[in-house]
N, C-alpha and C positions, 0 to 999 in steps of 0.2 A: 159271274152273272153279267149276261151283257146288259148295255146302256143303248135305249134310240130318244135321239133326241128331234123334235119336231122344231124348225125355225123358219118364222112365218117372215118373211123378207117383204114389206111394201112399200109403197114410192107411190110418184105421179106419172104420166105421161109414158106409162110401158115400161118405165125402169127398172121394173122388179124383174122383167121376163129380158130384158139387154142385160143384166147383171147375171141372170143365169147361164145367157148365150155365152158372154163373155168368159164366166168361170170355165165352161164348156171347151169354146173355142181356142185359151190360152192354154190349157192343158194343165189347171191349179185344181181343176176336180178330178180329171186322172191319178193326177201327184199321190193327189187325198186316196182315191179307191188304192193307191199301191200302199200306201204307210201300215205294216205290221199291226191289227188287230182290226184294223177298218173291214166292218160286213155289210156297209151298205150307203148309197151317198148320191140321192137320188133326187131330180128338181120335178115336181110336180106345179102345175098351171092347177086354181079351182075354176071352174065352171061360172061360178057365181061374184065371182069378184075378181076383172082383169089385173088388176094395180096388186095383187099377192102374187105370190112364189113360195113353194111348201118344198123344205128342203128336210126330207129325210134320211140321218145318218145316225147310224149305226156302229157301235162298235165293242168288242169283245169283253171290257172290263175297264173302271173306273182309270185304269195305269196307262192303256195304250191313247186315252182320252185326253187322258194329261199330255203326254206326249204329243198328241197333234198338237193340244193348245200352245205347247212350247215351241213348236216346228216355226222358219221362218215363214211358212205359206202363210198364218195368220197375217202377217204385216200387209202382204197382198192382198189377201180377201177383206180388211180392212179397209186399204186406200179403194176397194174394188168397191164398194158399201158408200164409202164418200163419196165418190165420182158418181155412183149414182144416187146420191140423196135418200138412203134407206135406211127403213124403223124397223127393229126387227121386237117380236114375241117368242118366246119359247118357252117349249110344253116338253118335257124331260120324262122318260117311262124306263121302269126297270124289267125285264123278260121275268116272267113267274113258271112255274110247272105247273101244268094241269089247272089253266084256267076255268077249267068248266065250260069253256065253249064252243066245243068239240062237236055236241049235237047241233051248232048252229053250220056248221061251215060244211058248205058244200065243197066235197073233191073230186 
């Protein structure tokens, strides 16, 4: 069953959206998209509140999750988190079969 996990990264003064740049631009969110079981790892801006960063990642089953957590890249996405003064939230969803919302979504 996969896992997506929702983590709302906020700061002051743009830091949330230079922390994403950053992961981006060092190549530690690549790293992430390559590690075995990763299906998704993606930094979204909200509309409505500049100071967030909505980072959705994805991944194939509780084991390959562990495994990122173990990976050294944490240690970096960490000091990356301090250099820029951020709070983070997360909202954790498991994938179901046949949610029933089939008749809403437009294809």
């Amino acid at each position: 069953m996969s896992i997506t996990i929702h983590l709302y990264y906020t700061g002051k003064n743009g830091n949330a959206a230079k922390f994403a740049e950053e992961m981006e631009a060092s190549g530690i969110a690549a790293k992430i998209r390559a590690e075995e079981g990763n299906l998704r790892y993606d930094y979204f801006l909200p509309v409505h509140d500049k100071e967030t960063v909505l980072l959705i990642d994805s991944w194939a089953n509780q084991e390959a999750l562990e495994m990122h957590h173990a990976s050294p890249m944490m240690k970096e996405i960490a000091a990356l988190r301090e250099k820029y003064d951020l709070h983070m939230k997360v909202e954790r969803y498991t994938a179901t079969e046949n949610g029933g919302d089939e008749s809403f979504i437009r294809k």
